[in-house]
C-alpha positions as CSV (number, residue, x, y, z in Angstrom):
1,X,-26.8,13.5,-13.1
2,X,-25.8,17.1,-13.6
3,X,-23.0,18.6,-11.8
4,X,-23.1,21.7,-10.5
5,X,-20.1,24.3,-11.0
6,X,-18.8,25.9,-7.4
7,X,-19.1,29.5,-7.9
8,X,-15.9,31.2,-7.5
9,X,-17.4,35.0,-6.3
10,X,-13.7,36.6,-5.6
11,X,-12.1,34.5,-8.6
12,X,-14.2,35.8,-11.1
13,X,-13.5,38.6,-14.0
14,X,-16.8,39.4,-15.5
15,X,-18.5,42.6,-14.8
16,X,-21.2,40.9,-14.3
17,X,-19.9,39.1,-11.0
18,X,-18.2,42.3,-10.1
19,X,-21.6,43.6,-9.7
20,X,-23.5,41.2,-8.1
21,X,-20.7,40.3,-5.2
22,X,-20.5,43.9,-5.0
23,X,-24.2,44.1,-3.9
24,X,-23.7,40.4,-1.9
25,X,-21.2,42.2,0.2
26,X,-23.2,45.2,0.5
27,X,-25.9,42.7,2.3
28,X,-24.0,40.9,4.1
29,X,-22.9,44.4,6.1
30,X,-26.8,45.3,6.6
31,X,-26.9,41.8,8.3
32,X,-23.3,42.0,10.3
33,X,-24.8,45.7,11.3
34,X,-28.6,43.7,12.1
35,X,-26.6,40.6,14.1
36,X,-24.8,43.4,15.9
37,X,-27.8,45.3,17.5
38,X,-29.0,41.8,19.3
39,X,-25.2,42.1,21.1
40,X,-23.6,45.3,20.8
41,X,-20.7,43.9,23.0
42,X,-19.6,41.4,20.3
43,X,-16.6,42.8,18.7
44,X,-16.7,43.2,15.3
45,X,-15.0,40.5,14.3
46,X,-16.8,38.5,16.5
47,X,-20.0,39.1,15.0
48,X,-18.7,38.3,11.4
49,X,-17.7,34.9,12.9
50,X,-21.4,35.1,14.0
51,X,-22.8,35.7,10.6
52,X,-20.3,32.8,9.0
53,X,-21.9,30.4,11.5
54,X,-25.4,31.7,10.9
55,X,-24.5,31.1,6.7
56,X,-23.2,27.6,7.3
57,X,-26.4,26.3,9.5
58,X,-29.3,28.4,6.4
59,X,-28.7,25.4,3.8
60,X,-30.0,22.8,6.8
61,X,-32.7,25.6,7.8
62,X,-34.0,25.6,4.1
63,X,-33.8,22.0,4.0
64,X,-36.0,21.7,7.0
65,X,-38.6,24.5,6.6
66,X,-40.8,24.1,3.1
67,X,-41.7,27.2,4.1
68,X,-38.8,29.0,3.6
69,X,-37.7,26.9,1.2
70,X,-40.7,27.9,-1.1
71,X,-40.0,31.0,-0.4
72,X,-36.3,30.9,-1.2
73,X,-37.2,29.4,-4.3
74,X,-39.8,32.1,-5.7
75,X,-37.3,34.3,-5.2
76,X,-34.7,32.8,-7.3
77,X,-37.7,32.7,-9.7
78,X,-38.7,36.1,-9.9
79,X,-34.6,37.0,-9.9
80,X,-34.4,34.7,-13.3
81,X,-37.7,36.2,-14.3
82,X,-36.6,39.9,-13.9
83,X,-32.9,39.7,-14.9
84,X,-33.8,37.9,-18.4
85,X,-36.7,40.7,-19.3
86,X,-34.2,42.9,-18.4
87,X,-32.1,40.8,-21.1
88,X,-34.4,40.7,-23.6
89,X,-35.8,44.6,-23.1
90,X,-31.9,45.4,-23.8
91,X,-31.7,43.7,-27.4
């Protein structure tokens, strides 16, 4: 069986995962800012801690919803699809 690399997002040097935790980060504001307007009282460290816990239950929530596990995975599809046209369009 295969093992599968943890992937260091803050550890790593490439411009490459510059980039992409750069737009991570970006979305994970927009959904801070979306967690936010269902309790505007929260603090905003409060509703960060809220967004952690929502993060840590999604793996379980894929797990027990084929559909949004089908749809998680066609996404990851057309993102492998898209970034290695854009690859091979570069050449």
């Amino acid at each position: 069986m295969t093992r599968k690399r943890k992937i260091h997002i803050y550890n790593s040097t490439t411009a490459q995962m510059h980039h992409a935790a750069g737009i991570c980060s970006q979305q994970v504001e927009k959904f801070v800012d979306y967690l936010h307007s269902f309790d505007p009282v929260l603090k905003p460290h409060e509703v960060i801690l809220l967004a952690a816990s929502v993060f840590n239950e999604l793996p379980d929530a894929f797990r027990n919803d084929p559909e949004m596990l089908s749809t998680l995975k066609a996404a990851s599809h057309r993102l492998k699809t898209n970034l290695r046209g854009n690859a091979t369009n570069s050449n």
